[in-house]
N, C-alpha and C positions, 0 to 999 in steps of 0.2 A: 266253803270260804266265801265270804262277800265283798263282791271283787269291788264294792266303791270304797272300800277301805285302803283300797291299794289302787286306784285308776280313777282318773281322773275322768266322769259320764257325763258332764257340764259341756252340750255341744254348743256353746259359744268360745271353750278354751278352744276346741279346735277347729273352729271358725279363725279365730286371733292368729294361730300356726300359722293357717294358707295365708291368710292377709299379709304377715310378713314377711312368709318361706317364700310362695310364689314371685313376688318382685327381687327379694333377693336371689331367687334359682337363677332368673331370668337376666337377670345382671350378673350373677356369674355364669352363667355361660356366655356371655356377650364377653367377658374380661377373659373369660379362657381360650374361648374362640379365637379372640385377635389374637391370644400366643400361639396356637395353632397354624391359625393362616401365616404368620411372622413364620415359624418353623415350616412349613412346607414352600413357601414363596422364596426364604433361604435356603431349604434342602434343594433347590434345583442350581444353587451354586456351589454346591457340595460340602461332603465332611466337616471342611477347613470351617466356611464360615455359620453354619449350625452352631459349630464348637466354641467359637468366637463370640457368637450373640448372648449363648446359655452362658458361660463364664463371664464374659463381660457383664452381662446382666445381673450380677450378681454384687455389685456395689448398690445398684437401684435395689434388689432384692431386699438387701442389708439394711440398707435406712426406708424402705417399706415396714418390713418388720419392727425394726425400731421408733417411727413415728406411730404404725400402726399401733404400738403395744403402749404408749401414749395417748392416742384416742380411745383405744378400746378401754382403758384404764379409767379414763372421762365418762366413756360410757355407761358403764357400771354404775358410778354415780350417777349422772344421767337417770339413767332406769327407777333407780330406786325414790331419786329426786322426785322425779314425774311423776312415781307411785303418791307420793306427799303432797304433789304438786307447788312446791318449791321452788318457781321458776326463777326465781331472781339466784338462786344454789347453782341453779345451773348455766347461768351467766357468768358467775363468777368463775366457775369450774371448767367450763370454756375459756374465756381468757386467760386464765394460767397454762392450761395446757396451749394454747399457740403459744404465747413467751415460750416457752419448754422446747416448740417444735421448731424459735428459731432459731436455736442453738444450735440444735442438730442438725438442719438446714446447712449451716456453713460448715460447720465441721466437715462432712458427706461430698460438698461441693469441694473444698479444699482439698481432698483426696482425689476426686475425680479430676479435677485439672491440673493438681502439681507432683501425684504419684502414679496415673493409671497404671504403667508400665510394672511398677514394684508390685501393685494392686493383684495384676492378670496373674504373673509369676508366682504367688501363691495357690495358682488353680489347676497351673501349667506349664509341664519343660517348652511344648511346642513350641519352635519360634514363628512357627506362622500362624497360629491360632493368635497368639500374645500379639503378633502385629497387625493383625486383622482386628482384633476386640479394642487397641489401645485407644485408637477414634473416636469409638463408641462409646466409649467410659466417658472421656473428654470433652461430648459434645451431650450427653443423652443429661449429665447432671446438672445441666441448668434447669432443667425443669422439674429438681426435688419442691422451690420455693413454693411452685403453686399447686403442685402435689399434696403439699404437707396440708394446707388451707382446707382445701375443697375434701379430702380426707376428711378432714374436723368435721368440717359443717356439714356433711351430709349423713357422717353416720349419727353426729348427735340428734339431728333432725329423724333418724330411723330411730334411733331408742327412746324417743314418742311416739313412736310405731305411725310415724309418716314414714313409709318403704318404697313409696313409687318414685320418691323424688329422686333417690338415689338409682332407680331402674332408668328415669328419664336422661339423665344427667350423665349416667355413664354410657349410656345408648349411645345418644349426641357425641361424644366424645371416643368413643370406642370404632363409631363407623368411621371418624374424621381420620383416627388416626391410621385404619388400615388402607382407606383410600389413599390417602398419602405417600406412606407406605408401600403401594401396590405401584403408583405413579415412580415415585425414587427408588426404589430397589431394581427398577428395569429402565426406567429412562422414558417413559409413554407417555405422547402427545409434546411430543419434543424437550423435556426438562433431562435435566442431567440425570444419567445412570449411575447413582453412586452405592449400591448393595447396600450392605450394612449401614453405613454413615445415614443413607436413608430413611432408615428406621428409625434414628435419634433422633433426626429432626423432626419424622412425624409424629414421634412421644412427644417434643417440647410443644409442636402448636396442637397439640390434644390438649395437652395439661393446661397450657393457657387460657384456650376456650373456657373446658370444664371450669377452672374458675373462676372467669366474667361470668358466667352463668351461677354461678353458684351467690357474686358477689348479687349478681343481680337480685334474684332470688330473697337473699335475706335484706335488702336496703326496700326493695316494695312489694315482697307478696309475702313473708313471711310475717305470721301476725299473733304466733302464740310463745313464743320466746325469746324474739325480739331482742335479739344479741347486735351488738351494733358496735362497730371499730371506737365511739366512746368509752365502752365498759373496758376495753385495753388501759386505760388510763387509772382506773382501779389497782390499787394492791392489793395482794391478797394474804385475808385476815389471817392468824396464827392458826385457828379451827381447822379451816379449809384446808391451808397445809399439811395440817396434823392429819385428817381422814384422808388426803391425796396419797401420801405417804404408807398410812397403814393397809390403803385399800387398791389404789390405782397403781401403784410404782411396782406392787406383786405380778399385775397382768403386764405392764411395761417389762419386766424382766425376765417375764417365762417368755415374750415376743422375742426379746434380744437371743435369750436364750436360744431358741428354736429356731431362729434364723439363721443365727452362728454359728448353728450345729448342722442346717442346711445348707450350709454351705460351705461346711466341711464335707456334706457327704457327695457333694457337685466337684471339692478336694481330689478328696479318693477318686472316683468315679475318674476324671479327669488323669488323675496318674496312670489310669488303668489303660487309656488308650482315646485317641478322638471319636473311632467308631461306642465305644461305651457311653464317652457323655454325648455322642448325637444320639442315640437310642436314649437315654434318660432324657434327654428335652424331648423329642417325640413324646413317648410315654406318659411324661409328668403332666404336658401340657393338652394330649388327649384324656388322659384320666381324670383330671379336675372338673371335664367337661360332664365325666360319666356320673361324679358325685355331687351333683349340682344342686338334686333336691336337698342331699344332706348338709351342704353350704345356706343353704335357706333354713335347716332346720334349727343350726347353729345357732345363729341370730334371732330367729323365734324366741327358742330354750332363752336364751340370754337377758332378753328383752323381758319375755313372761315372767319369766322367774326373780327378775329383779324388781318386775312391778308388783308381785304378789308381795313379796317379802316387804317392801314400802309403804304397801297396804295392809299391812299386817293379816296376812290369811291363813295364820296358823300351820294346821295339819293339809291343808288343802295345797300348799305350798310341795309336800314327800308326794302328793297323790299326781299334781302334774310332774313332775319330774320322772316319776317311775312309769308315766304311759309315755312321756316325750322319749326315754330307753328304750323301751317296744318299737314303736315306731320307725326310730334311728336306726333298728335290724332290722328290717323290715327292706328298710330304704335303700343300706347296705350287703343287704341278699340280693335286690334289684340292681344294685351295681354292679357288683360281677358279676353277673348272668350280659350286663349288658358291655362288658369289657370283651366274654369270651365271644359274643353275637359280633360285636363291631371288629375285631382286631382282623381279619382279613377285609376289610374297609381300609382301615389305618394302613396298613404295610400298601395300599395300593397309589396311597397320595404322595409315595416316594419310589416312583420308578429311577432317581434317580442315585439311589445309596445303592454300595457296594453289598455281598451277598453279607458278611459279618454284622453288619450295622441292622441291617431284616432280620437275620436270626435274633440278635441282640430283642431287636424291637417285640418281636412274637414272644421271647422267654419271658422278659420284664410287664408284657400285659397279662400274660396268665400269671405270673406273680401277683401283680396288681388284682387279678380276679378274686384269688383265696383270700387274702387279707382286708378286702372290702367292707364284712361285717363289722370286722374289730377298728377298721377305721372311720366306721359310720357312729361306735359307739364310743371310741375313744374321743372325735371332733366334740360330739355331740354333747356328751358327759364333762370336758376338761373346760372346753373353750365355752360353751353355752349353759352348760346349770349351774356349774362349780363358781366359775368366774361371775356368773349372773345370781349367783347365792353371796359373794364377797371372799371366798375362799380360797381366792388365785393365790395364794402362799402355798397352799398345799399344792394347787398346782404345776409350781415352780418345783417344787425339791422331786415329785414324784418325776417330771418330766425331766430336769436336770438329771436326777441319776439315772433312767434308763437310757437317756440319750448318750451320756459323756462317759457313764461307767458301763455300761454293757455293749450297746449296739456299734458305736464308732471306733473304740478297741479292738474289738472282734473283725470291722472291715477291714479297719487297718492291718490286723494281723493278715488278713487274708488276701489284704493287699499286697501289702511288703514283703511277707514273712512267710505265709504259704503257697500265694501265688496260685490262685483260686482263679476259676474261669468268672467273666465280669458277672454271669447270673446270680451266683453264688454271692458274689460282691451286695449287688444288690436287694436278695434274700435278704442277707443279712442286718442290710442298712434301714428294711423294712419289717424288721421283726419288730422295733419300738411300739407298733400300734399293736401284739398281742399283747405287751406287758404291761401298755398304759390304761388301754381299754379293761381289762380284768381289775389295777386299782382302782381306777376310776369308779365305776359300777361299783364295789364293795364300798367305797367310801359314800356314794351317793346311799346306798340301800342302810349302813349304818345311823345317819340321820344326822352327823356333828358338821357337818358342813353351812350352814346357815347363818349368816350375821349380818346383823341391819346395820346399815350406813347413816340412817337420816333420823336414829334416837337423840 
């Protein structure tokens, strides 16, 4: 067999990977980390408000995923734009999606200040979780506005495979905001001790900063797409609309989708008991940190794959995809070996959780171990070649029905209805990455996945 018919041996493509994966890894572990330190700096106030932050956190969750699946959506185009070099495509393409972001902007805000209480209650009977988290909701969604911006503009700026700016930028804002955070959550150097409320406040002057910097940034050093608060004044053309729709609003909607569905499974989990959803915030938020390469590989795949296809590179387009697959197992065999290496590390940065809540935390990381592969190759294949191919339609329906028809029924069952110990719960709720990851690869290895944007 001659393996350059199926592998991609052009060692500048995987030069291109590290240049993007690296600053991306590097930024996600700095965004995971602070939720880490956020959960351990909480876990020494116990249970209660762990339970409180993670559920509360999940109005921010929700319109994350939602604006996120709005710029990612830009991105794509982006990508492929950039491949054409179509800069003025991607100005335009930019300012509609912020119109788009400030919609959802107030909507989100509107929730967090006039329902949080109704908001929690869907996550939770607790009434002291609910009245621990209601603050938080209340105070932490003023800082969706500049979220949603600085979002735009830096991943668009990554999907011209500028990656550091986004490493810098959320560095700067990442340290700001745990410092903060470290300050108000205990009261040190005489400012008020206000726990959780703390946190909210040091998300809004993060999110602030990061986008004075950000604004900075594109008004005098940015020099190659040169997007500028004038182009908001632009409508946009019927075309534009027409490919945003057929190509960007599929990845906005598998975002919505997969968010909504995460946060039904934070739902369940939450029914199940306070010690269950502190052990899933621990877990979730040390494990992101373990797939960090494969968070940088995402973006890569997404980025490459959208520039090749823009550039029209034929068969050489199936040949990176199928080594960016190899690699993504690779990454996610290295995962779990380093879930099962660190997780008595983990259980030690909470001496102060009860003995259920450390079992919980040990069961859900060796879960997290076994399933590492299929979720290195599920991120990788769905979110980065498919979506970075134009194909996010497909992967909405594959992901909508494993999510809503198989996996969250079955919790539920086992929540409600069988009354299943929480491991099981959560087995369950992570079986999605064996059945998306298996379509996924069979659709990519097929070859009908590919559609150019910028014909």
């Amino acid at each position: 067999m001659n393996i350059r018919k199926h592998i991609e041996t052009d060692r500048d493509f995987y030069r291109a990977i590290l240049a993007i994966a690296i600053p991306v890894m590097l930024q996600s572990a700095i965004m995971r980390g602070m939720g880490l330190v956020n959960s351990i700096m909480l876990g020494n106030l116990g249970e209660t408000y762990m339970a409180a932050y993670h559920l509360g956190n999940q109005l921010y969750n929700l319109f994350g995923s939602i604006s996120f699946g709005l710029v990612a959506g830009c991105c794509v185009m982006v990508s492929q734009y950039w491949g054409s070099r179509d800069l003025a495509a991607i100005r335009r393409i930019m300012a509609y999606t912020l119109k788009l972001l400030c919609a959802v902007t107030v909507l989100f805000m509107a929730v967090g200040l006039f329902v949080p209480e109704h908001f929690m209650r869907l996550y939770s009977g607790e009434a002291d979780v609910i009245a621990a988290g209601v603050p938080y909701v209340r105070i932490v969604c003023f800082c969706f506005a500049f979220y949603g911006f600085s979002n735009l503009y830096l991943l668009s700026i990554r999907s011209i495979e500028n990656a550091r700016l986004y490493l810098i930028v959320d560095g700067i804002s990442y340290a700001i905001n745990i410092f903060i955070n470290y300050l108000l959550i205990y009261g040190r150097f005489g400012l008020p001790k206000l726990g959780i409320i703390g946190v909210a406040i040091g998300t809004i002057i993060a999110k602030v900063i990061e986008a004075a910097v950000c604004v900075v940034h594109m008004l005098k050093y940015e020099k190659t797409i040169r997007f500028r608060p004038g182009d908001l004044r632009e409508r946009a053309d019927r075309e534009l609309r027409r490919t945003f729709f057929r190509f960007a609003i599929p990845v906005a909607m598998h975002e919505i989708i997969w968010g909504i569905g995460n946060s039904m499974y934070s739902s369940i989990l939450g029914h199940v008991g306070a010690d269950a959803i502190s052990a899933h915030s621990v877990v979730e938020s040390f494990s992101s940190i373990c797939i960090m390469f494969t968070s940088g590989l995402v973006s890569a795949a997404g980025v490459l794959i959208g520039k090749s296809i823009g550039a029209g590179e034929g068969d050489r387009v199936f040949r990176k995809a199928q080594s960016i697959m190899l690699i993504a197992l690779g990454s996610g065999i290295f995962s779990g070996l380093l879930h099962i290496i660190t997780r008595p590390m983990l259980i030690s940065f909470y001496p102060n959780l009860g003995a259920e809540t450390t079992g919980l935390i040990r069961n859900f990381m060796t879960i997290c171990a076994l399933l590492c592969p299929f979720q290195a190759l599920e991120l990788t294949s769905s979110l980065g070649t498919l979506r970075g191919g134009g194909d996010a339609a497909f992967v909405v329906a594959e992901d909508t029905f494993v999510m809503w028809c198989i996996c969250i029924p079955l919790a539920s069952l086992a929540t409600y209805r069988w009354g299943l110990s929480p491991s099981w719960v959560y087995f369950l709720l992570k079986m999605d990455l064996v059945f998306k990851s298996t379509i996924c690869v069979i659709r990519i290895l097929r070859r009908k996945w590919v559609k150019k944007i910028t014909e």
